[in-house]
Steps between C-alpha positions, in 0.01 A plus 500: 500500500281726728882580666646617183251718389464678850823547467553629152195734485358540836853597658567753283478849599396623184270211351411695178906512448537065610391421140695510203551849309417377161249303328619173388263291394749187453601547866145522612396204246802284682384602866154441394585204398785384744272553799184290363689221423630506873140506642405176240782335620385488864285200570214741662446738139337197365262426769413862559493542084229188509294677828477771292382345177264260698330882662477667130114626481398330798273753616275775404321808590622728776781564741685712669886605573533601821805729547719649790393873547409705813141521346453128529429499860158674333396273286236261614669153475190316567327565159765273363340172660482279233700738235842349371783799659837536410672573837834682437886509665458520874131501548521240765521785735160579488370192574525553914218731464285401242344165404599542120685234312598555130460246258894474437808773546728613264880632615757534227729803647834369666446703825167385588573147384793451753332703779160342453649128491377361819130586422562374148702163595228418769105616324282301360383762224594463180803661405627661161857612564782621266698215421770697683366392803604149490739422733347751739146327478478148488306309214214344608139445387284860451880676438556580143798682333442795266816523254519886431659666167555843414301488190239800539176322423209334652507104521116416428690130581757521833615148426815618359559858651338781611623832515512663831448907379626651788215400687386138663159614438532476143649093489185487749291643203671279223452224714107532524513546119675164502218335750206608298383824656367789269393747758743616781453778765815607719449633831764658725669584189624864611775572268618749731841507723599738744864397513711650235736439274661319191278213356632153528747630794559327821384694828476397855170522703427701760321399830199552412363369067264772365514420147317142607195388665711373805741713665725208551518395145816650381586656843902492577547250189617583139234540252514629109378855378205481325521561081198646460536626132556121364248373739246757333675367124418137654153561596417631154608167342285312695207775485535439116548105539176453688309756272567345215377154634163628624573580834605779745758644764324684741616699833303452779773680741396691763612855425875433323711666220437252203278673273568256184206244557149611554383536860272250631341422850595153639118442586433532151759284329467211735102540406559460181456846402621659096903491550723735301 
């Protein structure tokens, strides 16, 4: 599955010109349909389905996503002792220098899956991964499968799908929805790329990563373009999602582009300061 779909979408040159050129919604109703049913038939949907189910509201209050941009090497991990985190894609490579441990990690782009499978076959952190990844990750206790659809909207419930939005940070947001939380801050959340060109297409790293905290992170490997027009359209459906149920998005980046949720300083939201 996670094959076919790097090879369909992320090997094309164009990716905006991979997809069909008309609208069809019996075609999209069949795929739609044709590719759940082959994630309930596997043996591991059900299990991870039931994880999910079993996690529904489990929590409450505060947390925090903590995503892969340069500024996050500024951000001062240690006020999130005791603070459920949402660790993202390859954030494993920070941990040689810094004591932090996120709560779980969530990975549902191809690329990072396969070049991120050692760490991810061998941690003991919890683990919500694109249901893609099986067959690259092995099941196991603390790994559950996210099936992903293309249907633009925010899953309040992830038990069936979620919808990925161009971004893993905003599955990361529908899955603390999902677990309970009302109130989330993002940090390292920069929004901002120096590398150029098309969204969705495939480029290969340079020596040296910029665009990430790490310099190794997507250094001499293939990695996506950013879409950072449907990431903003994503955001906005959760910013509207967690409004309306009382709560708040808030951005507690250091410096950054993303201007969409109010500013906030970490300090503050992990005191239990007004959010949003």
């Amino acid at each position: 599955m996670l094959r076919r779909y790097r090879d369909r979408v992320l090997g094309a040159a164009e990716p905006a010109l991979a997809r069909a050129g008309t609208i069809n919604p019996y075609r999209h109703a069949a795929y739609e349909l044709l590719n759940r049913l082959a994630w309930d038939l596997r043996p591991e949907a059900m299990r991870s389905r039931r994880a999910l189910r079993a996690m529904r509201g489990r929590y409450a209050g505060r947390a925090v996503i903590v995503c892969n941009g340069p500024s996050l090497v500024r951000s001062k991990l240690g006020l999130l002792h005791g603070v459920y985190s949402f660790g993202l894609n390859k954030i494993n490579l920070l941990f040689e220098r810094s004591p932090f441990r996120p709560s779980c990690i969530v990975a549902v782009n191809p690329l990072v899956l396969e070049q991120n499978d050692a760490f991810f076959n061998a941690t003991r952190i919890p683990l919500f991964l694109d249901s893609g990844a099986l067959g690259v990750v092995r099941p196991r206790r603390g790994v559950i499968f996210l099936h992903s659809s293309d249907q633009r909207k925010f899953a309040r419930d992830v038990s069936i799908s979620v919808h990925q939005g161009a971004t893993v940070t905003f599955v990361a947001m529908q899955l603390a929805f999902h677990l309970g939380f009302r109130e989330l801050a993002l940090i390292g959340c920069d929004h901002s790329f120096g590398t150029r060109g098309p969204a969705g297409k495939i480029v290969e790293g340079g020596q040296r990563d910029s665009d990430h905290f790490d310099p190794r992170y997507f250094a001499g490997q293939r990695w996506e373009l950013p879409n950072l027009a449907d990431s903003e359209a994503a955001y906005a459906m959760a910013d509207e999602l967690f409004r309306a149920a009382g709560g708040a998005i808030v951005n507690c980046t250091e410096g950054g582009a993303l201007e969409l949720f109010p500013r906030m300083e970490l300090a503050a939201f992990v005191g239990g300061g007004a959010a949003g």
